[in-house]
MARKOLKE-377581 format. One record per residue (C-alpha): residue in one letter; x, y, z. Coordinates in steps of 0.5 Angstrom, whole numbers, plus 500, padded with zeros to 3 digits. Example, Ala and Ser with C-alpha at 12.3 -4.5 7.8 and 13.67 -1.06 7.14 Angstrom:
! MARKOLKE-377581
A525491516;S527498514;
//
This chain:
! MARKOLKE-377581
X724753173;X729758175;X734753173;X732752167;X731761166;X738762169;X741756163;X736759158;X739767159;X746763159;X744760152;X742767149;X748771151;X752766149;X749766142;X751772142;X758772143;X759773150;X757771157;X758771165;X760766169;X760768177;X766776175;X769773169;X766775162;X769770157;X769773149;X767768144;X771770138;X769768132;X773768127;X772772120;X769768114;X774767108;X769771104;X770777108;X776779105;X778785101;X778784095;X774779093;X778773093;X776768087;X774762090;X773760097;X772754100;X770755107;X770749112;X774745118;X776748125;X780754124;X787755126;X789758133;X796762133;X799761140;X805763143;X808755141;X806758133;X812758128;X813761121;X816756117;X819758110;X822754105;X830756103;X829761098;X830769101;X824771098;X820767103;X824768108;X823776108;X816775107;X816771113;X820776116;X815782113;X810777116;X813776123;X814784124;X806786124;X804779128;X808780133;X807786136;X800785137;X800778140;X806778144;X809772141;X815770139;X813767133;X820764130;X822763124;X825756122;X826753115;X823746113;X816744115;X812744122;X805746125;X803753124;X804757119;X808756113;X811760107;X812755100;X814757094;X813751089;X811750082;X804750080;X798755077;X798760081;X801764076;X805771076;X800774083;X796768085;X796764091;X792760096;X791760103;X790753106;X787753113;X786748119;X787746127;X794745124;X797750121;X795756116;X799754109;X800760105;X802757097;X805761091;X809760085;X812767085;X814771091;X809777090;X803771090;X806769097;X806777099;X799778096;X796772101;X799775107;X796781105;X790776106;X792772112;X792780116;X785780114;X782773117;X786776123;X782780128;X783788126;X787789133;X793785130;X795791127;X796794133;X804796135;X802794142;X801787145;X792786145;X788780148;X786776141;X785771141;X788770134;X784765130;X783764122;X777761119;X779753116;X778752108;X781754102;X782760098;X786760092;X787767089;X788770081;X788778080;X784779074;X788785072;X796785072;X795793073;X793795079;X794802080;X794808085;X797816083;X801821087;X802827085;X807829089;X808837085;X802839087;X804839094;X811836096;X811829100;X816826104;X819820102;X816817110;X809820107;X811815101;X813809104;X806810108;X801810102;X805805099;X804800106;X796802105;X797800098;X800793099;X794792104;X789791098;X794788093;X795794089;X801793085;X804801080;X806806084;X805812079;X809818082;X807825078;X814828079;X813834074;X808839074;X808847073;X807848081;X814844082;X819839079;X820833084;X826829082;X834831082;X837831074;X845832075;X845835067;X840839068;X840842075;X836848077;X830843075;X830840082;X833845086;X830852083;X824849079;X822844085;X822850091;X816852091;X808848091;X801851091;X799857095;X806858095;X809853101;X817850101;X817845096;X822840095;X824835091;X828827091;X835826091;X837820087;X838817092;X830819096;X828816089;X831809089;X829808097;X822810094;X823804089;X826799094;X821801099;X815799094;X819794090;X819790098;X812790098;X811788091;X809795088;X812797083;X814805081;X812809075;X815814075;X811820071;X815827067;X809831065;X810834057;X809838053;X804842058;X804842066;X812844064;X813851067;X817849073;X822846067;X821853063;X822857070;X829853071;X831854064;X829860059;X833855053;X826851053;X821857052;X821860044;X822867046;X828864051;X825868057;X823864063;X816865067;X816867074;X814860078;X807859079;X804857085;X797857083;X792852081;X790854074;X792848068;X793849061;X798855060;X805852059;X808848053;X816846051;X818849045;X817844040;X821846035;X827847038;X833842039;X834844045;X828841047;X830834046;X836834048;X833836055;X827830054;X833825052;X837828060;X831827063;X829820061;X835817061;X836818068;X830817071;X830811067;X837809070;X834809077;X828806075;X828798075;X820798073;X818797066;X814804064;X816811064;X810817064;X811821059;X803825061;X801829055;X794831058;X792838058;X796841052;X792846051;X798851049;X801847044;X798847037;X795840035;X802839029;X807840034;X804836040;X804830035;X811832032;X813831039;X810826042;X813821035;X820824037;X819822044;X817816045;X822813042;X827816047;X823812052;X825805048;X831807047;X833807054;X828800055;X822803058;X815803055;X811809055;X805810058;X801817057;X794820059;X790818053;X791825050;X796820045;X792817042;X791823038;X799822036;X801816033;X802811039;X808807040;X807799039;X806798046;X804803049;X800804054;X794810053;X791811061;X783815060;X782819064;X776822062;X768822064;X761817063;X760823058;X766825055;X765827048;X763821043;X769822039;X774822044;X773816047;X773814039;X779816038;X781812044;X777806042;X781806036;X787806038;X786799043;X783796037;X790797034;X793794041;X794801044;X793798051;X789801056;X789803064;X783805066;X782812071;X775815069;X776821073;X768822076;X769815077;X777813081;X780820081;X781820089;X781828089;X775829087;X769830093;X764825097;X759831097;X758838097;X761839104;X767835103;X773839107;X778837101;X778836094;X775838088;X769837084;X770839077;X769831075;X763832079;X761828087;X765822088;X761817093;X764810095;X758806091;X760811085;X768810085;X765802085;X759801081;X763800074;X766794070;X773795067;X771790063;X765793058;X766801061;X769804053;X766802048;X768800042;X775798046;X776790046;X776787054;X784784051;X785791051;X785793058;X791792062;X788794068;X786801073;X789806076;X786810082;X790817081;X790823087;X791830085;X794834090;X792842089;X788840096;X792835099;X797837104;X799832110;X798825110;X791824114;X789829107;X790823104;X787818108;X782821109;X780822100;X783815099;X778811104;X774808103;X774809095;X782805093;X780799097;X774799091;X779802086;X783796088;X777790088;X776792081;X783791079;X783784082;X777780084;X773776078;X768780075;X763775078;X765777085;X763785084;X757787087;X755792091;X750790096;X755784099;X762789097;X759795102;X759790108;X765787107;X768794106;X764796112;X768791117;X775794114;X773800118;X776796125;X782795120;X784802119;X783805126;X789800129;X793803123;X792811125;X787811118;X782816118;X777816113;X770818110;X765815113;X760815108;X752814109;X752809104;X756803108;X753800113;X760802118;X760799125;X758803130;X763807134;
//
């Protein structure tokens, strides 16, 4: 009889994952399940004994550089934490492979494979192969994001994922005028970013508070206009070279930069530079204050559009991505006329030098180019004929990227006693930032016609990098489940749990985050 105790208390214990025999505790490490990832992948098939990553395990890439760069990105977060060599070798073997191969994956997807043998991560195109390392990290034990070596052991579920984006644009904003960030502060938002395969960086460069990017034919803009931020703090600005690092930077881990000039408004650290782009030809004082609204480019002057054309062509040299922001929100100081009169002047400047426009959905108001891209910004309750007059605009093929601010805007507070952000959009909690579809969210505006979202993060309040933790999560990762995860997989019940275990994932990474009472967070 007591044997038969002392078995069955062994039996429970080991049901729950770990047990005592004689001074050794052995842990029973469950692997995690394929569908715990986020965001929601779009087909899983789970199934067959997992693989282990062993001191014996190899990272196997096929002969293009893309994939082996991949390997190597992969092989840098891996090694650390486990301790293991993990040689990378061309051609097959056991372990864990890279292949880039022809097949429907289209320009993102991917599928993982996983068994005793081995992990083969499958793409067509080398941002697919990244995105399903992306994948891998979190099917792995959140200790492996750790820089120094952790016990494991280091298992992956067996089965099948194979993974599309529902949105080819996946966004976050930084406002780096408001307050200045560092080009280090960047790269570490853009690696938080990668993690949940968010694919545009949009940097705010040019607001009233600061002018963040050096222009050699105009250059008081960076150096005097870029000398100050909100509340009155040091500024600063990017070098062209600063800039292209951040570009680099992104571009190697497949984000692509969208670099914003704010105009005809949100300009006076450009009109504090120079007193030629004011009517009167008087420059304003710098403006270190939070107020929106006040400032506008002369429309009617020549030398406006001389300045516009510097500008755009180069930052458009610099810029390998596709798009230019060109704002146009909160003119408030420009009449109607004139803001018309120069965003048709505008945006063929952006062409001529091969981008295409984004700008805040105040255009539509103008005449949009073809192919351009309005970004709504506005609220559930937004006045029915504004969201009209967007709608409008996408039924004619004005694309849309959708950034509701009561909903995506990351500056905006959990609650009431949130420390940081703002609340004139209301109280941002995590369901809210989740609950909604792109897909049907305007009406009238047809779902073709959605390009995809874009979380934006202003920075009247944000200072340091933990202040962007801290608002960023735990919403982006829900920000980003939007863009990507077929509308099928979206609901909110199963979302909060697999959010909830990203919460280990963000310790090891120096994360620090809200830990909203709407998430079942383990305990600390």
């Amino acid at each position: 009889m007591r044997l038969h105790r002392v078995l069955g208390s062994l039996l429970l214990v080991a049901a729950a994952g770990t047990f005592t025999v004689g001074a050794t505790t052995v842990t029973k490490a469950n692997p995690t399940p394929l569908d715990r990832v986020v965001p929601a992948p779009a087909s899983v098939t789970p199934g067959g004994s997992p693989y282990r990553i062993t001191r014996d395990t190899a990272i196997h890439v096929d002969g293009s550089g893309e994939a082996r760069r991949i390997g190597e990105y992969l092989a840098d977060i891996l090694r650390p934490s486990t301790g293991y060599r993990l040689p990378l070798t061309t051609g097959g073997g056991t372990g864990i492979q890279l292949r880039l191969t022809k097949g429907d994956f289209g320009a993102e997807g991917y599928r993982l494979h996983s068994g005793p043998s081995g992990v083969t991560l499958t793409a067509a195109h080398p941002a697919g192969l990244f995105h399903a390392v992306q994948t891998l990290r979190q099917l792995l034990p959140a200790a492996v994001e750790k820089r120094t070596e952790q016990p494991g052991p280091w298992q992956i579920a067996g089965g099948t994922i194979t993974d599309h984006p529902r949105y080819a644009y996946r966004g976050a904003m930084l406002d780096v005028s408001r307050h200045f960030f560092t080009v280090a502060q960047v790269k570490r938002y853009i690696d938080e970013l990668a993690l949940y395969k968010v694919n545009k960086l949009h940097l705010h460069l040019s607001d009233d508070q600061g002018w963040r990017i050096a222009i050699d034919s105009w250059p008081r803009l960076a150096t005097y206009g870029g000398s100050t931020e909100v509340d009155g703090g040091p500024g600063g600005h990017y070098t062209k070279a600063d800039y292209q690092e951040i570009v680099r930077y992104a571009a190697s881990r497949y984000l692509e930069v969208v670099p914003e000039i704010d105009m005809p408004g949100h300009t006076n650290a450009a009109l504090a530079s120079y007193a030629d782009l004011n009517c009167d030809g008087k420059a304003p004082p710098l403006y270190t204050g939070t107020d929106v609204g006040f400032s506008s480019l002369c429309v009617n002057k020549d030398v406006t559009y001389d300045f516009v054309d510097d500008v755009i062509r180069e930052l458009a040299a610099i810029t390998p991505g596709r798009y230019l922001h060109i704002g146009g929100d909160e003119a408030h100081s420009t009449p109607h006329d004139d803001y018309v009169k120069f965003m048709d002047r505008v945006q063929p400047v952006v062409a001529k030098y091969g981008k295409t426009v984004i700008g805040w959905h105040q255009l539509t108001g103008a005449h949009p180019a073809k192919g351009a891209i309005a970004q709504y910004w506005g609220l559930d309750d937004t006045d029915a004929a504004e969201k009209a007059q967007v709608a409008k605009a996408a039924q004619n093929g004005t694309g849309l990227v959708l950034s509701p601010a009561d909903r995506v805007y990351l500056d905006m507070k959990y609650t009431e006693d949130t420390p940081l952000g703002q609340d004139w959009a209301g109280l941002v909690e995590v369901r809210r930032s989740y609950d909604w579809d792109p897909g049907n969210y305007l009406a009238g505006a047809p779902s073709s016609a959605v390009k995809g979202v874009e979380a934006p993060l202003w920075t009247e309040t944000i200072v340091t990098s933990a202040d962007i933790d801290y608002m960023a999560f735990p919403r982006l990762p829900g920000v980003a489940e939007l863009g990507w995860s077929p509308a099928s997989t979206h609901d909110w019940d199963t979302y909060k749990v697999r959010l909830a275990a990203q919460a280990a994932r963000w310790d090891a990474l120096g994360i620090g985050y809200y830990r909203s009472p709407q998430v079942p967070w383990p305990a600390k």
